[in-house]
C-alpha positions in Angstrom: 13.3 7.9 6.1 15.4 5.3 4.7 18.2 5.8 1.6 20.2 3.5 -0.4 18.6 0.3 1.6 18.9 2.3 5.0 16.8 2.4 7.9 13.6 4.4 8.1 13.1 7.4 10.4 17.0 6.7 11.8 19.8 4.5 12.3 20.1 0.9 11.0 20.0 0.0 14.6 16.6 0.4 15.2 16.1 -2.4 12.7 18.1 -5.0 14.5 15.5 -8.1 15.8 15.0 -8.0 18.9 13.5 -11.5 19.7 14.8 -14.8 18.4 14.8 -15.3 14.7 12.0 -17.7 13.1 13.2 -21.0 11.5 11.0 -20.5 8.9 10.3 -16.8 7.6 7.6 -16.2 5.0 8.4 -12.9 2.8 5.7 -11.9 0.2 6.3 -9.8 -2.9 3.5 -7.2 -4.1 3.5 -4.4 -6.7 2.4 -3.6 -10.3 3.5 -5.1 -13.0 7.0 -3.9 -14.1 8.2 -2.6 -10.8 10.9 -5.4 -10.4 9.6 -7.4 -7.9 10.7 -11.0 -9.6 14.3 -9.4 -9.7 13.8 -8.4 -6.2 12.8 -11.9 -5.0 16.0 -13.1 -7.1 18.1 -11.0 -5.1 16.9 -12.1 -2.2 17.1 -16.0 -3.1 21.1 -15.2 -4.6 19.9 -16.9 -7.8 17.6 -16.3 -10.6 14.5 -18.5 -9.9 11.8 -16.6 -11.0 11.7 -14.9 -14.5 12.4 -11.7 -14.5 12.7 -8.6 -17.6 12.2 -5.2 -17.9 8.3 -5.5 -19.8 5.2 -3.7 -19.8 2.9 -6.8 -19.6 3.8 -9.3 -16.4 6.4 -11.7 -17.0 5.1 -13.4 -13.8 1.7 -15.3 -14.7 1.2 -17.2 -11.8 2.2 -16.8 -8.2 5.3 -19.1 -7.1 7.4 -19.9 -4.1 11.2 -20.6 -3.9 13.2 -20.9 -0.4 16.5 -20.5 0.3 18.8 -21.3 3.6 20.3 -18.0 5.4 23.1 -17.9 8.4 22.8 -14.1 9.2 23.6 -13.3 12.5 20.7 -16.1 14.0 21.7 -18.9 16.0 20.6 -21.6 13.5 20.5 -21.4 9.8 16.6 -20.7 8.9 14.8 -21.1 6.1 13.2 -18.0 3.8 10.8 -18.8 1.8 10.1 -16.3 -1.0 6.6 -15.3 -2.5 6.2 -13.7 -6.1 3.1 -12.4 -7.6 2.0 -11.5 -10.8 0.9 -7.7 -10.3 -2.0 -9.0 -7.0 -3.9 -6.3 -5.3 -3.9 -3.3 -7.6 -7.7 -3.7 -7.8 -7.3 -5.2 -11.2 -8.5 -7.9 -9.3 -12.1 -9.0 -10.8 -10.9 -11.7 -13.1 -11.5 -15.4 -12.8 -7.5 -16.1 -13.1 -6.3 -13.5 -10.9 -8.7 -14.6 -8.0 -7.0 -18.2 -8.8 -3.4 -16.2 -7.9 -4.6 -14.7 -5.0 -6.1 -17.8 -3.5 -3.0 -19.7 -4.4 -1.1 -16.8 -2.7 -2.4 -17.4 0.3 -2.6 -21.2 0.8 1.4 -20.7 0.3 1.4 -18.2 3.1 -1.0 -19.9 4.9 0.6 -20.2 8.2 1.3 -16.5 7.9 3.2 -13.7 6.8 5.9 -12.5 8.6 6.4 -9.4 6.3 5.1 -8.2 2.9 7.7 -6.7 0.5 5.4 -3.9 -1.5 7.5 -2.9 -4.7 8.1 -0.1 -6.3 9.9 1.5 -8.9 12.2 4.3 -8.1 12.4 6.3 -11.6 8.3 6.6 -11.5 6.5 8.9 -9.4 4.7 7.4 -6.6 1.1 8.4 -7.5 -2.1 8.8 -5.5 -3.1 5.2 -7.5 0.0 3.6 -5.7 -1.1 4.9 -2.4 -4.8 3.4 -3.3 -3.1 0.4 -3.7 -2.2 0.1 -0.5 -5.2 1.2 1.1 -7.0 -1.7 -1.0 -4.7 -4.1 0.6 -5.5 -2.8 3.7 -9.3 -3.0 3.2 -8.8 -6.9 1.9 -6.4 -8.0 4.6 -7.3 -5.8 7.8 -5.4 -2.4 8.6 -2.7 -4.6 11.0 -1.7 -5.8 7.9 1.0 -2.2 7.8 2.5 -3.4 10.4 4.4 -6.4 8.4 4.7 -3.7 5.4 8.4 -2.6 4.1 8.5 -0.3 1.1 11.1 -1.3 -1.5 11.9 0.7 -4.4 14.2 -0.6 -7.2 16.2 0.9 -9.6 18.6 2.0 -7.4 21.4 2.2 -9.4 19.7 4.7 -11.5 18.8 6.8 -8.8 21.7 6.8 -6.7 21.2 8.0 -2.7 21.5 11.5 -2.8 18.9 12.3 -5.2 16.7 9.3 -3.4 16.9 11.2 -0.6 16.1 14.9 -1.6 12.8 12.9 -3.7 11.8 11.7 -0.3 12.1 14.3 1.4 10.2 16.6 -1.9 6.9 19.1 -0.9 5.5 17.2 -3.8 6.0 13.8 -2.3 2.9 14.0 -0.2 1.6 10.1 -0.8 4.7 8.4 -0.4 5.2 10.4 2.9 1.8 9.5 3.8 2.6 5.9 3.1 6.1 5.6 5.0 4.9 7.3 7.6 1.9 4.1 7.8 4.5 1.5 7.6 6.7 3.7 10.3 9.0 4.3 7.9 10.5 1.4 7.0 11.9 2.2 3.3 14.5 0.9 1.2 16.3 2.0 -2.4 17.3 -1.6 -3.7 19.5 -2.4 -7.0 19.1 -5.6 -8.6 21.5 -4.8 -11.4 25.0 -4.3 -9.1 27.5 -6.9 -9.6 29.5 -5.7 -6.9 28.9 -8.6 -4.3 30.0 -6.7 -1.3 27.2 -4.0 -2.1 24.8 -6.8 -3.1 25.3 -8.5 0.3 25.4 -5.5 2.5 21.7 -4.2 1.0 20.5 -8.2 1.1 21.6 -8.0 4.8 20.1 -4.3 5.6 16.5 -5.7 3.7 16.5 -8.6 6.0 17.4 -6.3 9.5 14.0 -4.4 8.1 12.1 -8.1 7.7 13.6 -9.0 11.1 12.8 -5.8 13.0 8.9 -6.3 11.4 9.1 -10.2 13.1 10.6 -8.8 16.4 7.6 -5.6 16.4 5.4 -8.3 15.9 6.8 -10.5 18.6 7.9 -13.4 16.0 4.1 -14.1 15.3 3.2 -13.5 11.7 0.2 -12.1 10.1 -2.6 -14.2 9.6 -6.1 -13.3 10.1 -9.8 -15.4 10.0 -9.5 -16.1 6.4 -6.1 -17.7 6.8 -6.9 -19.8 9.4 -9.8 -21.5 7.4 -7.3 -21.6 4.7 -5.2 -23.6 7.5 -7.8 -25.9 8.6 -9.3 -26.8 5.0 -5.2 -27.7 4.4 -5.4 -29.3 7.5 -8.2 -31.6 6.6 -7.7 -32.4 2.8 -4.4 -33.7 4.6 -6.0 -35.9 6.9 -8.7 -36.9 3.8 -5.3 -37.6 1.9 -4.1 -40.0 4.4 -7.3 -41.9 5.3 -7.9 -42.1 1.2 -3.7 -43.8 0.9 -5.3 -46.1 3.7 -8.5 -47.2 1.8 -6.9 -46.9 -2.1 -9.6 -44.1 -2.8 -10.1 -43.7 -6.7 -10.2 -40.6 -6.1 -6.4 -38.7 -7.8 -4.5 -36.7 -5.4 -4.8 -34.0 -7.9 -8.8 -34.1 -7.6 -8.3 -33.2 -4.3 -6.1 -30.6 -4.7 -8.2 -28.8 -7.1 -10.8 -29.3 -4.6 -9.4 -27.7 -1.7 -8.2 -24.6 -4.6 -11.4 -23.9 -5.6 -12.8 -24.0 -2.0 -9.9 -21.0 -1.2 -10.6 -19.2 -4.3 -14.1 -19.3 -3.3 -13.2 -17.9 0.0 -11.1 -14.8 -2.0 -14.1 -14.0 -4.3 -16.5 -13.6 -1.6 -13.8 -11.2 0.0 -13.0 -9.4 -2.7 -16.8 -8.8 -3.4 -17.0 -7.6 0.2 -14.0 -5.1 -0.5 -15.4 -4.1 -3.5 -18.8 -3.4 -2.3 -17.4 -1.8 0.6 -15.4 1.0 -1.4 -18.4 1.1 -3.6 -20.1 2.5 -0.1 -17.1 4.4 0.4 -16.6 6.1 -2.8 -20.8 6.5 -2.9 -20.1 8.4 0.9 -17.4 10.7 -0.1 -19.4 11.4 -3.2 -22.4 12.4 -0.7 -20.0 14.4 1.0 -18.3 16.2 -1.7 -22.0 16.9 -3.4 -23.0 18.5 -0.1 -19.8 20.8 0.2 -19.8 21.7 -3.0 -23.8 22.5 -2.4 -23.2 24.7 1.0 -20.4 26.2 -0.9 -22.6 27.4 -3.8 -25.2 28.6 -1.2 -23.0 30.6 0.6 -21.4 32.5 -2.4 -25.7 32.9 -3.4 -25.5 34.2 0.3 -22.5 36.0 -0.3 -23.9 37.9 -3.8 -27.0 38.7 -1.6 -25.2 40.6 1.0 -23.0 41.9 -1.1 -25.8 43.0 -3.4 -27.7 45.0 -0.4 -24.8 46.1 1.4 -23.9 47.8 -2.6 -27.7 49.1 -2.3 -27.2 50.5 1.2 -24.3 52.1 0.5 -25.8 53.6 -3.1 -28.6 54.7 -0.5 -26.0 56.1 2.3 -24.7 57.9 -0.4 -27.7 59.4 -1.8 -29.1 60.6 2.1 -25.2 62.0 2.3 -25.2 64.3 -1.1 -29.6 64.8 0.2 -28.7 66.3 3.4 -25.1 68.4 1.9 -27.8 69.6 -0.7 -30.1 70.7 2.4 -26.9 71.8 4.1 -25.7 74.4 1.3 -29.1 75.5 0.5 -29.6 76.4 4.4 -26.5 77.4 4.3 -27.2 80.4 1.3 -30.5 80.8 3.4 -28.7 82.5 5.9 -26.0 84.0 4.7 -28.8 85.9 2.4 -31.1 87.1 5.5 -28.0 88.3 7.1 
């Protein structure tokens, strides 16, 4: 697994891309509120565009895009363009607003992502909620979705390597194991409060080989599934409705429109997330099934269990009684003859 920003199951060379790099890379942030993923994003833009505090409510409201221009080792500069959200897909998710952010989420990643940063923080333990999270992601998106995932867990700098390491590789780390091992161990402890620009550059650079090596995996083509194209072609056509309504001086505002097409993607995100949420309903309603049944062959076993137990206690009571009966017979048999003799 991966340390202080290193590689996952070995060297930093596996992570080099091994396909041209994209022009345009699409990175999106996801994690609970607090974890630092706003100061994660910063890091990654070399600037502070997006708000970002230590809080326990989300400083991030609404879900917003920033870019910035990298030369790192591609041919041509290229553009990153930087996703943050406000604490999405924790299963929180069955308000009006937060549907909004996860509609707007994707109509900004809307010709794909080409990895999804999921955020952690380093000084909590990783719980079996976190790794729930996940699997709720994977429900809403599709289970290919892992193979775009990189863990990142900040507070680096008060963890330091060694002690990331030996928590990694803890008996008691079972769902973080679990989870690496899903996203093929691609892992990295990130610090957004160094000032040392050498060590802020090198673990920038070692993030990106991660992003990069998820790109080359996935032969340069990001994620994007049924939803996003319709997300794609609705764009598509609004813009076409756009220009034909320039052309004829519609009355209609440009904003109009936009909200239009929003609610038309949010709509699409409600009717998934009532899909996902009536399919773990079926899920958890299963397992429950299952769990009542164990737990019933269990009980009728140890019923089982008591009833042998209880006549292999009377046979032996009874063994024991023929055993003394026929020493009783023996001894008196015994006297028997030794008195006619």
């Amino acid at each position: 697994m991966g340390g202080g920003g290193g590689g996952g199951g070995g060297d930093d060379e596996e992570w080099l891309p091994r396909c041209p790099c994209p022009a345009d890379v699409t990175i999106v942030l996801v994690g609970k509120v607090g974890s630092g993923k706003s100061a994660t994003a910063n890091s990654i833009l070399g600037s502070k565009v997006f708000a970002s505090k230590h809080s326990y409510s989300s400083v991030t409201k609404m879900c917003q895009m920033s870019r910035t221009t990298r030369s790192d080792g591609c041919a041509e500069p290229r553009t990153i363009n930087v996703i943050d959200t406000p604490g999405l897909f924790d299963m929180s998710t069955t308000t009006e607003d937060t549907r909004k952010e996860i509609a707007k989420c994707m109509e900004m990643s809307k010709n794909g992502i080409h990895a999804m940063l999921l955020v952690f923080s380093a000084d909590s333990r990783f719980t079996r909620e976190d790794a729930d999270t996940i699997e709720c992601i994977k429900i809403f998106f599709g289970d290919s979705i892992v193979n775009h995932m990189i863990l990142v867990f900040t507070r680096g700098d008060q963890i330091g390597e060694v002690n990331w390491k030996d928590m990694l590789a803890d008996k008691d780390a079972s769902y973080l194991q679990d989870v690496a091992k899903q996203c093929s161990d691609r892992i990295i402890l990130f610090d957004n409060k160094t000032i040392d620009a050498q060590h802020q550059e090198e673990q920038l650079n070692k993030l990106l080989d991660a992003v990069d090596s998820v790109i080359s995996n996935n032969n340069g083509i990001p994620f994007s599934n049924k939803m996003f194209t319709q997300i794609k072609e609705e764009h598509d056509r609004q813009n076409e409705i756009g220009v034909q309504g320039s052309a004829e001086q519609t009355s209609m505002p440009r904003h109009d429109i936009y909200d239009g097409y929003l609610m038309l993607i949010t709509k699409m995100v409600e009717e998934k997330l009532n899909s996902t949420i009536e399919k773990l309903q079926k899920q958890l309603m299963e397992e429950q099934k299952a769990r009542q049944k164990i737990e019933s062959e269990v009980a009728e076993a140890k019923m089982r269990s008591e009833e042998e137990i209880r006549k292999l206690r009377e046979e032996l009571e009874k063994a024991k009684q023929d055993s003394d009966k026929a020493r009783q017979f023996y001894e008196k048999f015994k006297w028997m003859e030794c008195a006619i003799m």
